[in-house]
C-alpha positions in Angstrom: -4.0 16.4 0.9 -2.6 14.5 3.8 -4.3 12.9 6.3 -1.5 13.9 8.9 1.2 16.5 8.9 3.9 16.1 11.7 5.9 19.0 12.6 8.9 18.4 14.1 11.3 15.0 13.1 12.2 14.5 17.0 12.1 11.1 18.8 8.0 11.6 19.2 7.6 13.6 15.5 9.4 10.4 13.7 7.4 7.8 15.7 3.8 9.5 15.0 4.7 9.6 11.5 6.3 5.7 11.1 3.3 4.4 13.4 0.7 6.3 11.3 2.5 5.3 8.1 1.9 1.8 8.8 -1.2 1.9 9.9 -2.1 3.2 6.2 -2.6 7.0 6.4 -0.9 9.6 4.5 1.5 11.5 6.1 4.0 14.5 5.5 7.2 14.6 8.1 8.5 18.1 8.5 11.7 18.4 10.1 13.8 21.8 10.0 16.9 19.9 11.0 20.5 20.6 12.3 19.6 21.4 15.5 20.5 19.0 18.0 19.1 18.8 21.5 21.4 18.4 25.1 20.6 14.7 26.0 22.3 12.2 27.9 21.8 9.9 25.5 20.0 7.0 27.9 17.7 5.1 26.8 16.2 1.7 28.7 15.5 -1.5 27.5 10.9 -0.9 27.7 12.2 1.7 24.9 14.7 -0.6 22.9 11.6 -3.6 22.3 8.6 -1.6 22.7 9.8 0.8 19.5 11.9 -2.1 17.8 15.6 -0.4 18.3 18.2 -2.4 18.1 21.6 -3.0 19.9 23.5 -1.8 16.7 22.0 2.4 17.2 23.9 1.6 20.8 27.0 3.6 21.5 27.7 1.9 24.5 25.7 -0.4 27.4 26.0 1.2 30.9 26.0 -1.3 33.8 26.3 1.1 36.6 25.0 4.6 38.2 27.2 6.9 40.6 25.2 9.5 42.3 27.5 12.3 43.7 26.5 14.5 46.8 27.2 18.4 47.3 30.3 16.7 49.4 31.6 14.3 47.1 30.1 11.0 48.8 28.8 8.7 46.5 26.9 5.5 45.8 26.8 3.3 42.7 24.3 1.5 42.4 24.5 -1.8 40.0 22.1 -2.3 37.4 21.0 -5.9 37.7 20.6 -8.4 35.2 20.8 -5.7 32.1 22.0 -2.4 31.1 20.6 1.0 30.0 21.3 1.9 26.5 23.3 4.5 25.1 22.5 6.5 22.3 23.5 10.1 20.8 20.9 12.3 19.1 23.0 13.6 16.4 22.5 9.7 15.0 19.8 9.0 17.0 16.9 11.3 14.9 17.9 11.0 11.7 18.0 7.0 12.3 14.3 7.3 13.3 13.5 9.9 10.6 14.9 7.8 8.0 12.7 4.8 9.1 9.7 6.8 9.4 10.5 7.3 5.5 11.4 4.6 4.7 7.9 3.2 5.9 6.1 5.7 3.7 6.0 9.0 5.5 6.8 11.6 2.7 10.0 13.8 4.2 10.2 17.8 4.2 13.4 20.1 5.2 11.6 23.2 6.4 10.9 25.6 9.2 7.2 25.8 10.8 5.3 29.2 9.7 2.0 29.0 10.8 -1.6 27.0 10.1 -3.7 28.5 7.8 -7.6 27.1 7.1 -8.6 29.1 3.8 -11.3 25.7 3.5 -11.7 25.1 6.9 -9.1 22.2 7.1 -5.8 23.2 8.1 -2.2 24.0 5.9 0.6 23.7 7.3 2.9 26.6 5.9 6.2 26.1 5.9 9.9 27.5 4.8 11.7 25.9 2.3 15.3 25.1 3.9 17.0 24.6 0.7 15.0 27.4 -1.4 14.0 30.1 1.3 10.7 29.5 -0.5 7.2 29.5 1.6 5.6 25.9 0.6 2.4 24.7 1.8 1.5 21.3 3.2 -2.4 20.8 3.0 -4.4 18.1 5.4 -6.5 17.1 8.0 -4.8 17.0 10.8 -1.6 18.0 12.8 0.9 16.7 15.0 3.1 19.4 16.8 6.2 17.7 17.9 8.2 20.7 17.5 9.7 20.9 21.4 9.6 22.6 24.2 8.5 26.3 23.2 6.3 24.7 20.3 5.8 27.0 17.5 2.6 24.9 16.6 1.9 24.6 20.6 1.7 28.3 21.2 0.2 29.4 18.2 -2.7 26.8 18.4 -3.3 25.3 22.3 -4.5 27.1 25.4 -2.1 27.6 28.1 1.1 26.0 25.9 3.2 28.9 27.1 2.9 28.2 30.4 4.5 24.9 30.9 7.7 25.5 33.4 11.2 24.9 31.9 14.6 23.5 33.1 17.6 25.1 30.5 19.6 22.4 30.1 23.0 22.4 28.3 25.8 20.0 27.7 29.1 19.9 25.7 30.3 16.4 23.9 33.8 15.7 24.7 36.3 13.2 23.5 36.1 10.6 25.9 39.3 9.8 28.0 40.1 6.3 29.0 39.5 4.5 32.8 40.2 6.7 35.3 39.1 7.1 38.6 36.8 9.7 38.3 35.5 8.4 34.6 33.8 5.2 33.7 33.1 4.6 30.3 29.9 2.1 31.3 29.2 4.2 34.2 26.6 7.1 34.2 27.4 9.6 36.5 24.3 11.8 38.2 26.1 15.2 40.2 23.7 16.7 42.6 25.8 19.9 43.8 24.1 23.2 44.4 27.8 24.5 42.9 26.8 22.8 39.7 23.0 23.7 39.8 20.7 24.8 42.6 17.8 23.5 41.7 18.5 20.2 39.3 21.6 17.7 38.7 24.6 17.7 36.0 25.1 14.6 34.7 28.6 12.8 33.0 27.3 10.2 30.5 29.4 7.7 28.3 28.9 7.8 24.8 31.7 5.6 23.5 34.6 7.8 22.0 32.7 10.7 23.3 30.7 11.7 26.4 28.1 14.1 27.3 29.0 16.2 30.3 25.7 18.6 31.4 23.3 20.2 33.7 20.3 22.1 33.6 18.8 24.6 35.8 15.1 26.6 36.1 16.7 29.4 36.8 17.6 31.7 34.1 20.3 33.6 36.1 22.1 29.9 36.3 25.3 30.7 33.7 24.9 27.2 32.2 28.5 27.4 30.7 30.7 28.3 33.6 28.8 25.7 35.7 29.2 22.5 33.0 33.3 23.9 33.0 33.3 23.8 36.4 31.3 20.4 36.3 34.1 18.9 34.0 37.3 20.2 35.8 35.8 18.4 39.2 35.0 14.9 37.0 38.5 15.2 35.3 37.1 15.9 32.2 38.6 20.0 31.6 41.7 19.1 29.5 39.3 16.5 26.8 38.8 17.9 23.3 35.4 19.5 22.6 33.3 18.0 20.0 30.2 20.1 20.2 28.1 22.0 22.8 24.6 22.6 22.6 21.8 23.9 25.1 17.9 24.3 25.0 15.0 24.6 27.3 13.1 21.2 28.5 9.7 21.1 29.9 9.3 19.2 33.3 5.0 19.1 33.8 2.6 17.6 30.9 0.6 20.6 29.9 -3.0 20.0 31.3 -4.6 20.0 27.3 -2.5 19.0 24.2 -5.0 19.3 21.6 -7.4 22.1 20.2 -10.4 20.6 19.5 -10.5 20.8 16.1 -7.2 19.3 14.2 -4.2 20.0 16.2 -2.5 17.7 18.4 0.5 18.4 21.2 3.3 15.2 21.7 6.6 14.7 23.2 8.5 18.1 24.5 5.7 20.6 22.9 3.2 18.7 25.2 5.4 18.6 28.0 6.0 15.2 28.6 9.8 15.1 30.2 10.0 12.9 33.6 10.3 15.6 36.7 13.2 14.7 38.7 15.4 12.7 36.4 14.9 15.0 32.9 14.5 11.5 31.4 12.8 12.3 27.8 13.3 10.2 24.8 10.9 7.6 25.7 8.5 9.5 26.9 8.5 11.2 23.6 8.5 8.3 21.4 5.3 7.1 23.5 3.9 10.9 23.1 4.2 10.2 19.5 2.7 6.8 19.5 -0.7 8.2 21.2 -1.0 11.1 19.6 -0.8 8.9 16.1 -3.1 6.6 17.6 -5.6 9.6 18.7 -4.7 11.2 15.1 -6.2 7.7 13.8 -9.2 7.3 15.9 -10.1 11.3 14.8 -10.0 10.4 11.1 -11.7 7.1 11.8 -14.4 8.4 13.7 -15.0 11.8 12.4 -15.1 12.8 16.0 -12.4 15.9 17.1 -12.7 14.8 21.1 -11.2 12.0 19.8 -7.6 14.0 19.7 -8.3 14.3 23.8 -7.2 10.2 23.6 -3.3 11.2 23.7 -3.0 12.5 26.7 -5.7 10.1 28.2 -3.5 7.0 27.3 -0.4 9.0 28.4 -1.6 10.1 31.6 -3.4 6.8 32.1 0.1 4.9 32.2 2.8 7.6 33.3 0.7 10.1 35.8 1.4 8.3 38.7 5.0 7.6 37.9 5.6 11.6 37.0 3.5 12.5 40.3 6.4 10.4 42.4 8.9 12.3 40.5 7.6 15.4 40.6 7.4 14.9 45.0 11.0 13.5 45.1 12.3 16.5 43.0 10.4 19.1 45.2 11.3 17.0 48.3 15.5 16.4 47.5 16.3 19.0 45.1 15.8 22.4 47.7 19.1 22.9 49.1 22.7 20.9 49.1 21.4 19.8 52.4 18.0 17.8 51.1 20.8 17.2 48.1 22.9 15.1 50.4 20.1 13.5 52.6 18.9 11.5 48.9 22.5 10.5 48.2 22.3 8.7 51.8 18.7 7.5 50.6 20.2 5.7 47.7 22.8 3.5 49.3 19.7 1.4 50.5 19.1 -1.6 48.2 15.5 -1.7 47.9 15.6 2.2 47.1 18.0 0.6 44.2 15.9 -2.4 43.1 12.7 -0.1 43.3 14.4 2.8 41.1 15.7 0.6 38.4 13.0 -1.7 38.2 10.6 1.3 37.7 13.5 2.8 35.4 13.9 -0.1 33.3 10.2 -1.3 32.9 8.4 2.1 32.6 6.4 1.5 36.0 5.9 1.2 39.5 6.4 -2.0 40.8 5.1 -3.8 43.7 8.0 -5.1 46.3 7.8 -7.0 49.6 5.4 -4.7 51.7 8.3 -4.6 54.6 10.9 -2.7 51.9 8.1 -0.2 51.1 7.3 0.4 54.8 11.2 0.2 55.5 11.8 2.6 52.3 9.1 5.6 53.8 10.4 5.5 57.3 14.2 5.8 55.9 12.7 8.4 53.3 10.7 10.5 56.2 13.7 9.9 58.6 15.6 12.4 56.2 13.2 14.5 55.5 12.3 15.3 58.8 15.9 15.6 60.0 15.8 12.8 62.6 18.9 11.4 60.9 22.2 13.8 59.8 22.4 14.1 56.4 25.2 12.0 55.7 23.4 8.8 57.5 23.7 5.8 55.0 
């Protein structure tokens, strides 16, 4: 018996297992694999030393952000005195899944069945991938860190199916060299109701390749034509196709991720993707790390409201930062009008300073109380229409 089966070898599935691993529990990793989630790739440098990654999983180090407007106006903004990481998740998981095993966690190839409890403790029941053949994986608790839609999520936690999802899809190109519309150390962030009414496309480097995306809540969104019609405006319609690949990404932590007994929620299955920006990867490796660390306490203690400690830490250091996301998404992303009033709102420094400090170190930070008081009244200006919408 296990004292931990993980479902799902994701960012957050591979960092619950390494973390409890090493902290001297038994654990079983179950990972169906092949599938490969849309991501820009971008990871910042709170990820790179709190989870020990090192600069050699980089692809490439981006040093600037462009953020496009329904018109075509844009603003980069610098990133100073660092860089953001690049990273691309067909290496990315199976460099963390590896380590996880590598640190002890015992590795299984398989797709998620169901949870039986024939004894009272739970069974993970799985299917073989190689053999077809239904295997069981018996132990105390469980981690579901099987995505958005979790199979473990909706078969085991209240209200898990009614987290609201963005559909986000992206193709990997060859990457072309320098040209004026492509960067390859420049992220670029498209906010065109053309490309998606209610979200943002995106054109990331990845080295030799690129990620060129969007995402959209709404289903009637053709996710395909738009991301063509996204590349042929960046340039990008006559590079090679690598690979295309789409799923749904949750944008609200789910109000409970455990269900008081021996499951617990972490990463996309528990919803913990940044509102606004879709930013996901750390957040899931730090849903991983509390729900291992609540997954610990549980067996420690004996005591199931001990599982409640994941979100509590999680929400504890993040809810604030998602709430200001969350009111600058429902704020900017409305129309192509609100859409070009926040491209305006980010030619101002200490918008710039205050975004990538906050970006980079996982946190609001305190700045000079006259850039606060001068950031609202620029913010309120737009939002109120006193100013037109292309004001900078």
């Amino acid at each position: 018996m296990y004292d931990v089966v993980v479902v799902g070898g994701g960012p957050s599935g591979a960092t619950a297992a390494e973390d409890l691993v090493r902290s001297g529990h038994s654990v079983a990793l179950l990972d169906r694999e092949g599938r490969i989630k849309p991501c820009g790739g971008a990871i910042p440098p709170r990820l790179m030393q709190d989870f020990h990654i090192t600069e050699d999983q980089l692809l490439t180090k981006v040093t600037t952000a462009r953020m496009i407007s329904p018109t075509g106006r844009h603003v980069d903004i610098p990133i100073e005195n660092g860089y953001v990481g690049m990273v691309d998740r067909k290496d990315f998981d199976p460099f963390l899944r590896t380590r996880a095993a590598e640190a002890g966690a015992e590795y299984f190839t398989g797709t998620f069945v169901r949870i039986d409890r024939p004894d009272g403790t739970p069974v993970v029941i799985y299917r073989d991938k190689a053999t077809q053949e239904t295997r069981e994986l018996p132990c105390k608790l469980v981690i579901g860190a099987d995505g958005a839609k979790s199979r473990v999520g909706l078969a085991e936690v209240k209200d898990a199916d009614k987290v609201p999802l963005v559909f986000a899809y992206h193709e990997i190109i060859k990457a072309p060299p320098k040209t004026e519309t492509y960067d390859p150390v420049r992220c670029d962030v498209i906010y065109d109701g053309a490309i998606s009414p209610d979200f943002y496309g995106w054109v990331f480097p990845h080295g030799d390749s690129a990620s060129v995306g969007m995402g959209s809540e709404q289903s009637s969104v053709d996710l395909k034509k738009a991301t063509a019609a996204l590349r042929t405006a960046s340039g990008l319609d006559h590079c090679e196709t690598l690979r295309k690949e789409g799923a749904p990404i949750p944008l609200k932590p789910l109000d409970c991720w455990d269900n008081g007994k021996d499951v617990v929620l972490a990463g996309d299955a528990a919803g913990v993707v940044a509102p606004s920006s879709g930013e996901g990867i750390y957040y899931a490796m730090v849903g991983g790390r509390v729900a291992a660390t609540a997954c610990a306490a549980t067996l420690a203690s004996g005591r199931v409201k001990d599982l409640k400690l994941a979100r509590k830490l999680f929400m504890r250091e993040h809810k604030m930062v998602f709430r200001v996301l969350a009111s600058m998404q429902n704020a900017y992303y409305r129309n192509d009008n609100r859409r070009e009033r926040f491209v305006s709102l980010c030619h101002d420094v200490d918008v710039q300073r205050l975004t990538f400090e906050a970006y980079m170190n996982k946190k609001l930070v305190r700045a000079r109380p006259m850039a606060h008081l001068k950031i609202g009244i620029k913010n309120m200006a737009h939002l109120t229409g006193l100013v037109k919408a292309n004001h900078v």
